[in-house]
DRENLUM-61657 format. One line per field, with one value per atom (N, C-alpha, C, O): residue number from 1; atom name; z, x, y. Coordinates in nm, 4 decimals. Layout:
<rs>
seq <- [NUM;...]
atom <- [CA;...]
c3 <- [Z;...]
c1 <- [X;...]
c2 <- [Y;...]
</rs>
This chain:
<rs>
seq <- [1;1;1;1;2;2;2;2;3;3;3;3;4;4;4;4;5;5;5;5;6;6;6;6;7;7;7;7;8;8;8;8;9;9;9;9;10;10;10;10;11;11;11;11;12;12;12;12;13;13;13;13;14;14;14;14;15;15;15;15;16;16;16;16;17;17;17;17;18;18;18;18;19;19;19;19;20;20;20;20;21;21;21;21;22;22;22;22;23;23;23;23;24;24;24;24;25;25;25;25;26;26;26;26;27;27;27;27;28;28;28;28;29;29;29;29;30;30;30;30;31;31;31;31;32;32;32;32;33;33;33;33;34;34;34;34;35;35;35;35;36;36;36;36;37;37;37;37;38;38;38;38;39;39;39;39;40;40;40;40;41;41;41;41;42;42;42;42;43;43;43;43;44;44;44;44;45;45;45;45;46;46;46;46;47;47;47;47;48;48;48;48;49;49;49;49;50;50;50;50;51;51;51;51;52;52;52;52;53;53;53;53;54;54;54;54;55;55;55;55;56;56;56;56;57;57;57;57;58;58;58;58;59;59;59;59;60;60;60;60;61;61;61;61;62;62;62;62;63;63;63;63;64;64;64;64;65;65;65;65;66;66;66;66;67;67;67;67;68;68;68;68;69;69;69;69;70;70;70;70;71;71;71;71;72;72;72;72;73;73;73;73;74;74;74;74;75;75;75;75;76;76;76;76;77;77;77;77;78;78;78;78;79;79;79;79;80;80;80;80;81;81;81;81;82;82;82;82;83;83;83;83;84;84;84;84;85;85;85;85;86;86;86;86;87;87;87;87;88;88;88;88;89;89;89;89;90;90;90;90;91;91;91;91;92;92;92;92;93;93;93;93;94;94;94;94;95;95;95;95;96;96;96;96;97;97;97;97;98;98;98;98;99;99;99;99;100;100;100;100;101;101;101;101;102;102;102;102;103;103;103;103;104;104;104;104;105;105;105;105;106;106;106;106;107;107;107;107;108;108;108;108;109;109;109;109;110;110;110;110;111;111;111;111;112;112;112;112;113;113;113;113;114;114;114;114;115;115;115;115;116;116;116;116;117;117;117;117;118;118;118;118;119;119;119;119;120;120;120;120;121;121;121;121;122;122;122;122;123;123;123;123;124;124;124;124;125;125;125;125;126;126;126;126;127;127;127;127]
atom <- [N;CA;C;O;N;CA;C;O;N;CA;C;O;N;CA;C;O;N;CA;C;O;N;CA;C;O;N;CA;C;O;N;CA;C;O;N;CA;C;O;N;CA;C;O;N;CA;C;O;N;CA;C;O;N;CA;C;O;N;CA;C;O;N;CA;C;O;N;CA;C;O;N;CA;C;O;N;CA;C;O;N;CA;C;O;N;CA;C;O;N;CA;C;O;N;CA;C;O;N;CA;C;O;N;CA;C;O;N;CA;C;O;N;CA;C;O;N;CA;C;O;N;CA;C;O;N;CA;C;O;N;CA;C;O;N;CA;C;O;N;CA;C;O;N;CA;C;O;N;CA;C;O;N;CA;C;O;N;CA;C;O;N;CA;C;O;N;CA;C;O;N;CA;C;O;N;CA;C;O;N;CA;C;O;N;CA;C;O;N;CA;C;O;N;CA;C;O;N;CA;C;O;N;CA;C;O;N;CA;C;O;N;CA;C;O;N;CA;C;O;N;CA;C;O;N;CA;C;O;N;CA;C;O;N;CA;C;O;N;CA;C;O;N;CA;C;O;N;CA;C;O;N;CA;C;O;N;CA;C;O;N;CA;C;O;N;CA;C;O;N;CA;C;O;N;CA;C;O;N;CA;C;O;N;CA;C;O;N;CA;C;O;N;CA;C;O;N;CA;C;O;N;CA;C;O;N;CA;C;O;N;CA;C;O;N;CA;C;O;N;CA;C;O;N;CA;C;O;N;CA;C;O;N;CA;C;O;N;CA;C;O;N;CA;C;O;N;CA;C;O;N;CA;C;O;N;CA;C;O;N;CA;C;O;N;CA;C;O;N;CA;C;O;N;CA;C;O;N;CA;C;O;N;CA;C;O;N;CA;C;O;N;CA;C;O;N;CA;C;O;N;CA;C;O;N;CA;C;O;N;CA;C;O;N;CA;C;O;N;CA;C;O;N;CA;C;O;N;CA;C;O;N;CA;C;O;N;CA;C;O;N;CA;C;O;N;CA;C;O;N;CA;C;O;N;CA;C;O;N;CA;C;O;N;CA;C;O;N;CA;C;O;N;CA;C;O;N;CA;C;O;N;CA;C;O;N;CA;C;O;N;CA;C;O;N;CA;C;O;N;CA;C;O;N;CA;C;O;N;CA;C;O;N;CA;C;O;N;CA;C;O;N;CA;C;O;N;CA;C;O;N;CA;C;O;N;CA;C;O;N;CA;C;O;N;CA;C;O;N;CA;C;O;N;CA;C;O;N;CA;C;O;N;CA;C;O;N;CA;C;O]
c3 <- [4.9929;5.0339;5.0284;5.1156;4.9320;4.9383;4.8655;4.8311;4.8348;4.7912;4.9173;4.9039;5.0325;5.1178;5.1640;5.1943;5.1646;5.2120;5.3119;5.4154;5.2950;5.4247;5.3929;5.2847;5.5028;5.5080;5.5716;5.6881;5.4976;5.5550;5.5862;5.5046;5.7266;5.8091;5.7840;5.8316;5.7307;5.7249;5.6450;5.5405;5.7048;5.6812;5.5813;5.4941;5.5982;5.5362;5.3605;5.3556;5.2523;5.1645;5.1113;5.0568;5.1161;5.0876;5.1314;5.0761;5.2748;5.3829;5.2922;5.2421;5.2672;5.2523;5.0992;5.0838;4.9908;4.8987;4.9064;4.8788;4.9381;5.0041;5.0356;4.9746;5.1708;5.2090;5.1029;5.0891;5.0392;4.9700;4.8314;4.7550;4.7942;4.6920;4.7469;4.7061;4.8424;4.8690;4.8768;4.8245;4.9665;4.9398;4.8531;4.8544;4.7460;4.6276;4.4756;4.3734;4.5339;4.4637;4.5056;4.4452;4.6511;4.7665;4.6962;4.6929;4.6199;4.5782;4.6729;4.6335;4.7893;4.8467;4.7762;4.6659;4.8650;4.7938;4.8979;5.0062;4.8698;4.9616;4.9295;4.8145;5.0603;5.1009;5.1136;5.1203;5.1229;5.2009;5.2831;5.2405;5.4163;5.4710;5.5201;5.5734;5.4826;5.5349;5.6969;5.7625;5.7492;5.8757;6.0064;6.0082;6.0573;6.1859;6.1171;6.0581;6.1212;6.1193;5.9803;6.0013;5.8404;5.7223;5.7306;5.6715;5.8109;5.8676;5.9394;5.9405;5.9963;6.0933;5.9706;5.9707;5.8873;5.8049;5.7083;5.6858;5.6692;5.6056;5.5935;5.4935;5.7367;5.8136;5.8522;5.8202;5.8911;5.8684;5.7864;5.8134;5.6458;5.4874;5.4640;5.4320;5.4716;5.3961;5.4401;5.3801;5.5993;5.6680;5.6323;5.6390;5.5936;5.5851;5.6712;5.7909;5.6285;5.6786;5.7695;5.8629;5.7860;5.8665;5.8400;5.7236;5.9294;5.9379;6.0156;6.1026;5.9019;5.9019;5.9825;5.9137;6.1230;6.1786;6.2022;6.2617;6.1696;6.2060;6.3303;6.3706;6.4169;6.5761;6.5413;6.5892;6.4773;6.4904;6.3375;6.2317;6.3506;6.2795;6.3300;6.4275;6.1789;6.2029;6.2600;6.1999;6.3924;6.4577;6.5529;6.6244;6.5417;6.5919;6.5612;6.4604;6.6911;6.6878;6.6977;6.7658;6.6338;6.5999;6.7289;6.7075;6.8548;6.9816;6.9746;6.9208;7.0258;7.0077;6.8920;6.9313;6.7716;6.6288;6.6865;6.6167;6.7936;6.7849;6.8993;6.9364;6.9353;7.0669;7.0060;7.0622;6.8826;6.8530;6.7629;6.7932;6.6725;6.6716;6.7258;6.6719;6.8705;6.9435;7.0225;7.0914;6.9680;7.0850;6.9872;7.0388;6.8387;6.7031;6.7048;6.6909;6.7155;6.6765;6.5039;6.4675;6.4324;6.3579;6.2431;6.1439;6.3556;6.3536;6.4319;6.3927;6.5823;6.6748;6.6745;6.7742;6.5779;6.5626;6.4676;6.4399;6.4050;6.2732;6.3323;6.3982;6.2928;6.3979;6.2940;6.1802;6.4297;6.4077;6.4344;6.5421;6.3605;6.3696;6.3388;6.2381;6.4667;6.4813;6.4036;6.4168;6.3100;6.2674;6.2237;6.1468;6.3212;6.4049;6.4211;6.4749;6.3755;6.3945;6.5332;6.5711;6.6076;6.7837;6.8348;6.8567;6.8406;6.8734;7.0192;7.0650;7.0935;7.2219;7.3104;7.3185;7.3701;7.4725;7.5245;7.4793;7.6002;7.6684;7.5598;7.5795;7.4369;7.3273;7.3211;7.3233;7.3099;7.2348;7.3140;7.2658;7.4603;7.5712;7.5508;7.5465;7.5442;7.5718;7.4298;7.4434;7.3310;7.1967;7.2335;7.2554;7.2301;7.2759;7.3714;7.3458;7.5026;7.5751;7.5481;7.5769;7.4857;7.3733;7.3362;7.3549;7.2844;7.2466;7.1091;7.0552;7.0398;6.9357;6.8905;6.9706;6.7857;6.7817;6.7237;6.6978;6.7086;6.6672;6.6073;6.5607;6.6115;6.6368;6.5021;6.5008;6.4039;6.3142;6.3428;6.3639;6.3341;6.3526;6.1981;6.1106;6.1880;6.0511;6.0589;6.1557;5.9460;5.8103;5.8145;5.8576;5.7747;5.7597;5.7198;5.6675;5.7466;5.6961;5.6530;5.7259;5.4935;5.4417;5.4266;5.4206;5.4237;5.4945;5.6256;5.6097;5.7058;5.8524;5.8539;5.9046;5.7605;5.7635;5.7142;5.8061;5.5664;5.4985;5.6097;5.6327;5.6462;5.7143;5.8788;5.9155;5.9352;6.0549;5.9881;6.0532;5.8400;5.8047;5.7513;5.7301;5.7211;5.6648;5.7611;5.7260;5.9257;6.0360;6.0808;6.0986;6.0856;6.1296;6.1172;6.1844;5.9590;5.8250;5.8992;5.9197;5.9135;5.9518;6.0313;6.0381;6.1543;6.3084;6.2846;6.1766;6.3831;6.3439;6.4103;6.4918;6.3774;6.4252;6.4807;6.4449;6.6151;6.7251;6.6780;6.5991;6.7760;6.7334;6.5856;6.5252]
c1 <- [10.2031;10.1262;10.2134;10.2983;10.1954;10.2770;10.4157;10.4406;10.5070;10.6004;10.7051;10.8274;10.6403;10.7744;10.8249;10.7530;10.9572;11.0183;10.9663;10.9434;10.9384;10.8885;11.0014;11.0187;11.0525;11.1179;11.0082;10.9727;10.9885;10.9109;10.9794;11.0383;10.9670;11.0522;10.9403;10.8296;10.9912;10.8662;10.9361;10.9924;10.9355;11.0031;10.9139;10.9654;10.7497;10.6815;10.6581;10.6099;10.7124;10.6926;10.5896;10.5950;10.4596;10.3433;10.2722;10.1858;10.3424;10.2697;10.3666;10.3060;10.4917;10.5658;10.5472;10.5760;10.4872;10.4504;10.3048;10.2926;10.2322;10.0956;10.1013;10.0492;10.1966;10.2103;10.2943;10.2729;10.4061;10.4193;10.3445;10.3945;10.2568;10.1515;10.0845;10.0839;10.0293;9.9442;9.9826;9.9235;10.1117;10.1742;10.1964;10.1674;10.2717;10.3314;10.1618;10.1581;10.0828;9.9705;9.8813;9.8000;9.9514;9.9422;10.0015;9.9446;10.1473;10.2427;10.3529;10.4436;10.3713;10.4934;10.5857;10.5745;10.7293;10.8380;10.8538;10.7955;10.9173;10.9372;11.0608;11.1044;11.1363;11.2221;11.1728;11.0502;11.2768;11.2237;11.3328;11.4483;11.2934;11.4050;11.3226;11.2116;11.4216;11.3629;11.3781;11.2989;11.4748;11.5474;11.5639;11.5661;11.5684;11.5867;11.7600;11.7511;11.8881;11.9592;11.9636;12.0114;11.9179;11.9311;11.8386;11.8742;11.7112;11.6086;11.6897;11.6836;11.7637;11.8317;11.9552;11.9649;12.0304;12.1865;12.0412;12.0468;11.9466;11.8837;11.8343;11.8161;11.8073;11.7068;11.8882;11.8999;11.9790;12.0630;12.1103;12.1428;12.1071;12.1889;12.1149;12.1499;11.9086;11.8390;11.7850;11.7821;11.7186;11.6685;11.5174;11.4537;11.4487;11.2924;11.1990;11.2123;11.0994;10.9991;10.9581;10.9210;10.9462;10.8585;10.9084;10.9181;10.9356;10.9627;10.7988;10.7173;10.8285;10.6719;10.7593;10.7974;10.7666;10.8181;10.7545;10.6479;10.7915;10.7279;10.7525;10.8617;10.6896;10.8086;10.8326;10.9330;10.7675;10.8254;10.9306;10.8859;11.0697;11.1697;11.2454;11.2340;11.3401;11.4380;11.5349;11.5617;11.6213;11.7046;11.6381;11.5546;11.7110;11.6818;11.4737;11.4033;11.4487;11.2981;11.2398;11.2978;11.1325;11.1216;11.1400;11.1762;11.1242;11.1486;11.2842;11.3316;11.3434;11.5084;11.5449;11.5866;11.5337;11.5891;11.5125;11.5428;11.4190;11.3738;11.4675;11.4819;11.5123;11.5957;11.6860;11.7161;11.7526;11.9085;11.8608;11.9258;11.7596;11.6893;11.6767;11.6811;11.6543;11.6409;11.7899;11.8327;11.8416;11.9444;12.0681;12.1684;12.0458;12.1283;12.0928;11.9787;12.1561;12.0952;12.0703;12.0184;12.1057;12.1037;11.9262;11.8818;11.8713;11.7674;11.6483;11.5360;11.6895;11.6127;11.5282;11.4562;11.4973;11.3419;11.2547;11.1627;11.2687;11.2216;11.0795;11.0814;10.9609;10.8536;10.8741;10.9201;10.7934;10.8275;10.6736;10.6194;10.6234;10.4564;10.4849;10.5308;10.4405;10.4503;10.3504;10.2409;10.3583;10.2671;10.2959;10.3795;10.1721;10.2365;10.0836;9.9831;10.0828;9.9775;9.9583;9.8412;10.0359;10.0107;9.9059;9.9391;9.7436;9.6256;9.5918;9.4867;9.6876;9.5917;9.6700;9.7897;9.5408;9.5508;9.6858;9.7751;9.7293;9.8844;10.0041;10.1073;9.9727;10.0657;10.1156;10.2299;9.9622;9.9714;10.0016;10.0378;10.0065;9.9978;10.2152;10.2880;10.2402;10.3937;10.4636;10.5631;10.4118;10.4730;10.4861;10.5773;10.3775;10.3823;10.4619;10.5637;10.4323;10.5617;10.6699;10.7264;10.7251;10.8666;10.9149;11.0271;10.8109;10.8114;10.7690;10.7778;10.7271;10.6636;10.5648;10.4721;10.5598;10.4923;10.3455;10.2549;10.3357;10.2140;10.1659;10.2523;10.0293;10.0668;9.9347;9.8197;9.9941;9.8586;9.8811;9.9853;9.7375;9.7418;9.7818;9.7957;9.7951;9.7566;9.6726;9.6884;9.5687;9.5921;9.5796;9.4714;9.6769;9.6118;9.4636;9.3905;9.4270;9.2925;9.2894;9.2919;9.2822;9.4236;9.3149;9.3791;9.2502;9.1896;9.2465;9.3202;9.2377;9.2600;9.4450;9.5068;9.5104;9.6561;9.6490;9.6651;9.6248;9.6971;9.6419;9.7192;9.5605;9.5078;9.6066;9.6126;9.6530;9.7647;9.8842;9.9581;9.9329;10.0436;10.0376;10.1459;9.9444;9.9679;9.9301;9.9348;9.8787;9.8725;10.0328;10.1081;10.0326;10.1919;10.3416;10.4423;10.2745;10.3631;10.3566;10.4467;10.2660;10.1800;10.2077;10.1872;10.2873;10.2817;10.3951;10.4531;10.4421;10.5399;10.6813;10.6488;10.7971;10.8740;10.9493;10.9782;11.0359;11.1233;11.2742;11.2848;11.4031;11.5330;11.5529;11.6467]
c2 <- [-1.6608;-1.7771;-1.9020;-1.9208;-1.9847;-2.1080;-2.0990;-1.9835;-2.1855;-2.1868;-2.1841;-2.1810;-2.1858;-2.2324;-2.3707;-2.4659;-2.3671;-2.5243;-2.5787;-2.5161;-2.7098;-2.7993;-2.9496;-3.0058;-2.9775;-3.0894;-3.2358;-3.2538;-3.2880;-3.4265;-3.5475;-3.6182;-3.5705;-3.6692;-3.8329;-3.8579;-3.8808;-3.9922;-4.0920;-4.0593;-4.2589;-4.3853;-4.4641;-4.5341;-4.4489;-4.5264;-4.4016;-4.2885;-4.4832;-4.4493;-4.4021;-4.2919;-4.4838;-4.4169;-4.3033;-4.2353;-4.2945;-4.1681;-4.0687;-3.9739;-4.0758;-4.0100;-3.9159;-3.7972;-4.0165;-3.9551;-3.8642;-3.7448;-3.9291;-3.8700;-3.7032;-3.6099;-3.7057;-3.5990;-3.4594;-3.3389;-3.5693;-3.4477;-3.4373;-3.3548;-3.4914;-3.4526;-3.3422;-3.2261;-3.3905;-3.2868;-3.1280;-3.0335;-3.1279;-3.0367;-2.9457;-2.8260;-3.0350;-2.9585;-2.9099;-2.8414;-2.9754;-2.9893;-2.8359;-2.7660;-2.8297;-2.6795;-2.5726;-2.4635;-2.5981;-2.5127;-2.5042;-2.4308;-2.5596;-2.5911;-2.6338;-2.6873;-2.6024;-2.6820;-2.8078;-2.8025;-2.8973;-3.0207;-3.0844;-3.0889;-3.1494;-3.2008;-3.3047;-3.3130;-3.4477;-3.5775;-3.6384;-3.6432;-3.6916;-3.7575;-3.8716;-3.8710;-3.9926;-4.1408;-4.1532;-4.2209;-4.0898;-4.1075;-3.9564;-3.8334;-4.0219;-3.8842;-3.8259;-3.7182;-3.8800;-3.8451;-3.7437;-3.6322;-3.7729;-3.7696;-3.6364;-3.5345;-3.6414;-3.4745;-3.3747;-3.2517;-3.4547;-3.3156;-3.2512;-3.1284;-3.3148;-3.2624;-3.1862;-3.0653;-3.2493;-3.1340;-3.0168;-2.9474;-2.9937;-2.8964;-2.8443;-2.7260;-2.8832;-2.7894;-2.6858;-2.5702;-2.7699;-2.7225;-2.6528;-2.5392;-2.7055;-2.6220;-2.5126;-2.4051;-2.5484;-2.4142;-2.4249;-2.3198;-2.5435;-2.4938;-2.4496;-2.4749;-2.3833;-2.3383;-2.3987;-2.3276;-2.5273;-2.6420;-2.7873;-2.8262;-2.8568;-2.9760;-3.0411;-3.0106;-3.1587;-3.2331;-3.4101;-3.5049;-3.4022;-3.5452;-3.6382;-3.6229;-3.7465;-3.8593;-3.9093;-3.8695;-3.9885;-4.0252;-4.1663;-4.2190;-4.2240;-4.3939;-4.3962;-4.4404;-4.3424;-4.3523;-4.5129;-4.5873;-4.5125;-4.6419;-4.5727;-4.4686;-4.6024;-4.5485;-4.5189;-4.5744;-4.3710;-4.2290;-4.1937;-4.1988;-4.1644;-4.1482;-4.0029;-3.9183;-3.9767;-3.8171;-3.7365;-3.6208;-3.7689;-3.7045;-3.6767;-3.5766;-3.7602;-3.7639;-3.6546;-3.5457;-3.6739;-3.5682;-3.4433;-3.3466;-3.4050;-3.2796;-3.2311;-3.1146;-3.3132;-3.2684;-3.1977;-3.0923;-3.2296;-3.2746;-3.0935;-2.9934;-3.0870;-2.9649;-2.8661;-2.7556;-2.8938;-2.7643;-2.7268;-2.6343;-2.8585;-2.7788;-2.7088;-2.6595;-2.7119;-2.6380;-2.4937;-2.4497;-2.4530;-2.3131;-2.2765;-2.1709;-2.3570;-2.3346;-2.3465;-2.2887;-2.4781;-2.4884;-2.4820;-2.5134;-2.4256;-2.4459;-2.3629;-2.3670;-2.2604;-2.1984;-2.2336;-2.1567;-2.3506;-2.4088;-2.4884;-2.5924;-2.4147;-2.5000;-2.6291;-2.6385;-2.7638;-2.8885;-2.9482;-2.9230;-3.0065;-3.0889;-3.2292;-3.2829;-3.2803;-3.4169;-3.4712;-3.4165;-3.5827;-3.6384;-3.8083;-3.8556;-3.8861;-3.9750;-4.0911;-4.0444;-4.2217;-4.2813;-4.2643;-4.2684;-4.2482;-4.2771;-4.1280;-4.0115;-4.2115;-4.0905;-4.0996;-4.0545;-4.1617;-4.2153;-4.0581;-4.0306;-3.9737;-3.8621;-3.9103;-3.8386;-4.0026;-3.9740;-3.9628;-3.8986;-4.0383;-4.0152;-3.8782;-3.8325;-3.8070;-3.6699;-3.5970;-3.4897;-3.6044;-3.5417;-3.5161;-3.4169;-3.6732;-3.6985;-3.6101;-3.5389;-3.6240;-3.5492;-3.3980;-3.3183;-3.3981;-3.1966;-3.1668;-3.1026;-3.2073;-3.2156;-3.1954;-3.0899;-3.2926;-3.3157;-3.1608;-3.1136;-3.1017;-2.9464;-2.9474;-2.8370;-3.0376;-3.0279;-2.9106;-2.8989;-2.8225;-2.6803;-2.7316;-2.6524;-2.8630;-2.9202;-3.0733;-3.1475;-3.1136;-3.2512;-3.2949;-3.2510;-3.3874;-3.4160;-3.5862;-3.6482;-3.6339;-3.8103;-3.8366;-3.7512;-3.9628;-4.0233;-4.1514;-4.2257;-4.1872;-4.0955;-3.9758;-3.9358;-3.8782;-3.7575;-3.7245;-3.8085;-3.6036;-3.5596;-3.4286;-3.3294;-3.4318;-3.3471;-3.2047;-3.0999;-3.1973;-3.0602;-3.0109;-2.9137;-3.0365;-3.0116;-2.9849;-2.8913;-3.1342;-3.1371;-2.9908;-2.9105;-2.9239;-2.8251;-2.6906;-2.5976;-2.6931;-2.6264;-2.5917;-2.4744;-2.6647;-2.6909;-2.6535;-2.5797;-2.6956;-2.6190;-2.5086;-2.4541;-2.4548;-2.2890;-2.1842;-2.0663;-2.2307;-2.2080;-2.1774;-2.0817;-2.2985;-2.2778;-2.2015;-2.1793;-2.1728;-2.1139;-1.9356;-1.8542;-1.9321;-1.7820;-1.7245;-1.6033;-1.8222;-1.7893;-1.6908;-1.7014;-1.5811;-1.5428;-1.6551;-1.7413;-1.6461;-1.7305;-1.6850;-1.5709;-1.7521;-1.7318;-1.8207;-1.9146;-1.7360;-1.8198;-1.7921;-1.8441]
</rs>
């Protein structure tokens, strides 16, 4: 069941603790990256289960780092869930697109959130 790595891509501190409370409160293990660049050398070294992205990063924006993702082999089967204040239908329409393997708003709604990640956890995985 739980205890697998999730890397959390997320700039705003509070979202950032939030999410991994809940998590680790789940029994996950957790990673943190403030930045797109600092998510991707991680999701290299570490290899988690799931990367949790944010899209409005400083820099580099969670679209862009999923690019840089898919095109590694090293990580390009690592599903990726966008989670992203931006709720408006063309937002969500443009994220998925992107190739995102899944999309949560915020605030999270941490039923539904843990629920989308142990979904995800489950799927079998490709790459």
């Amino acid at each position: 069941m739980a205890n697998e790595l999730i890397l959390i891509v997320e700039d705003n501190e509070k979202n950032r603790k939030l999410v991994r409370d809940v998590l680790q409160f789940k029994g996950y293990q957790t990673l943190e990256a403030e930045n797109a660049e600092d998510a991707i050398r991680l999701a290299q070294e570490s290899h988690p289960a799931l990367i949790l992205m944010d899209i409005q990063l400083p820099g580099m924006n969670g679209i862009e780092a999923l690019r840089h993702l898919r095109a590694d082999p090293r990580t390009k089967g690592i599903p990726v869930i966008a989670v992203t204040a931006s709720a408006m239908t063309h937002d969500r329409q443009k994220i998925m697109a992107a190739g995102f393997d899944g999309y949560q708003t915020k605030p999270i709604n941490v039923k539904s959130f843990l629920e989308a990640v142990r979904e995800m956890l489950d799927r079998p995985r490709s790459g």
